[in-house]
C-alpha positions as CSV (number, residue, x, y, z in Angstrom):
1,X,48.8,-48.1,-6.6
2,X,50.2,-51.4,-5.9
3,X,50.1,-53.7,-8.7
4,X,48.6,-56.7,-7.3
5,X,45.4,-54.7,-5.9
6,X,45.0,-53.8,-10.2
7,X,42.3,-55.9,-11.4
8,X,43.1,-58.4,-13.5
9,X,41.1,-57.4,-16.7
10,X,42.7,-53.8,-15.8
11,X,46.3,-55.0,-16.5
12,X,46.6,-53.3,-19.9
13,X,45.1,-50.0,-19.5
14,X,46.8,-47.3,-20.6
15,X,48.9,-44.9,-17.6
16,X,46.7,-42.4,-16.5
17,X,46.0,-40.4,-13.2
18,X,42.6,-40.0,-13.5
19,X,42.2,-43.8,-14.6
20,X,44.3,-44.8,-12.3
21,X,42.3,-43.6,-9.9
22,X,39.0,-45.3,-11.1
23,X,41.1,-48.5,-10.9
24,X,41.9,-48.1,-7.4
25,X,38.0,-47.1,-6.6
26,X,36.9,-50.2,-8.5
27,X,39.1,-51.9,-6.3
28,X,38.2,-51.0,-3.5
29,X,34.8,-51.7,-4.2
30,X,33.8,-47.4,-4.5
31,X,31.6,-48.7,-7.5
32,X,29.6,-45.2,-7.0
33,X,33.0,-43.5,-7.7
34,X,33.5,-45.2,-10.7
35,X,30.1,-44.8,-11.8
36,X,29.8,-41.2,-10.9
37,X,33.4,-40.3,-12.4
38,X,34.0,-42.9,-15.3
39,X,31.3,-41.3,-18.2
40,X,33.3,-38.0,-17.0
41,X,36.6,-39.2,-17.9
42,X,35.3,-40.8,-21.2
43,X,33.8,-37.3,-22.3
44,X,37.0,-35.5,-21.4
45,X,39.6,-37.6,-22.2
46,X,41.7,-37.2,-25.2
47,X,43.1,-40.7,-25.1
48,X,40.8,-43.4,-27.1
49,X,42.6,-45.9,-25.0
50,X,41.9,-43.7,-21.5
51,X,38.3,-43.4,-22.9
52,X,37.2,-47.5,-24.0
53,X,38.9,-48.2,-20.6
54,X,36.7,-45.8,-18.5
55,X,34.1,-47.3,-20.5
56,X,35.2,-50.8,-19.4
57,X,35.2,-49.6,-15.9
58,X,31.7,-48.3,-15.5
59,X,30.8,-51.4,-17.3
60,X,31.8,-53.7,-15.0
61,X,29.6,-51.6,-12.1
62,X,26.6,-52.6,-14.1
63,X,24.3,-55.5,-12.8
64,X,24.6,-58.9,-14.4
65,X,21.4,-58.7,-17.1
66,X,21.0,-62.1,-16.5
67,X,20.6,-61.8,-12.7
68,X,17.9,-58.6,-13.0
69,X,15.7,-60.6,-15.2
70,X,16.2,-64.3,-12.8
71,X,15.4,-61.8,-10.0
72,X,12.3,-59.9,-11.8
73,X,10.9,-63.7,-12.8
74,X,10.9,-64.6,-8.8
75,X,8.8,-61.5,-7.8
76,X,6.5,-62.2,-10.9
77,X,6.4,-65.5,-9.8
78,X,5.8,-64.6,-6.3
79,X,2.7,-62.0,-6.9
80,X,1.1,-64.5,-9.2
81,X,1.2,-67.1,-6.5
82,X,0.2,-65.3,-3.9
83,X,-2.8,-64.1,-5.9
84,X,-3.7,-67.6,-6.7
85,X,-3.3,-68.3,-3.1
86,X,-5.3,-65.5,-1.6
87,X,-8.4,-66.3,-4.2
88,X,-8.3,-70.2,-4.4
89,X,-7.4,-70.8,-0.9
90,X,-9.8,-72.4,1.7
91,X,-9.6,-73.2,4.9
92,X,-8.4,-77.2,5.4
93,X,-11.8,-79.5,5.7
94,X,-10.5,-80.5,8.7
95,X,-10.8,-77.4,10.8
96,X,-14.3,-77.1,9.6
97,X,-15.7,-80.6,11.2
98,X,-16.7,-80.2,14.3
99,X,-14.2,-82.1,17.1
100,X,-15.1,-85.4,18.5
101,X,-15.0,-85.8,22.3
102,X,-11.5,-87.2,23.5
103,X,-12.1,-90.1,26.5
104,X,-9.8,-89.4,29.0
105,X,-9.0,-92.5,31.0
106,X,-7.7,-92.1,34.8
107,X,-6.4,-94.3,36.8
């Protein structure tokens, strides 16, 4: 693994194949690797270090909680307005009058 593909926060994690590897997925952007694989390695791993940086790893995979709840206010948001629409909403008084005659002038 080259060492400036190595994440930054990654910089001081222990040497370990099977970590190693989860770097380089995480890297690469295979966050389904490191998902899949990381709780694995932190059940199996006789290393404390190996085990809180697996953890780490799989962490960083996790959506923002932040973002999920910003995202989960807009489609609230959205379903209540569209409710509100859809019962409160009328047609615009304009299209209900009947038209007045247009003169059309010719020369």
């Amino acid at each position: 693994m080259s060492v400036e593909r190595r994440p930054s926060f990654a910089a001081k994690f222990p040497a370990s194949p099977e970590l190693d590897a989860l770097v380089d997925a995480f890297a690469r952007g295979d966050y389904a690797r490191v998902r899949a694989e990381g709780p694995k390695l932190q059940k199996t791993s006789a290393d404390e270090a190996v085990r809180a940086a697996a953890k780490t790893l799989v962490e960083r995979t996790q959506p923002d909680p932040l973002a999920v709840k910003l995202l989960l206010m807009t489609g609230v948001l959205l379903v209540v307005l569209t409710g509100w629409w859809i019962v409160h909403g009328k047609a615009p008084a304009a299209a209900t009058q009947t038209a007045t005659p247009v003169e059309r002038v010719t020369h």
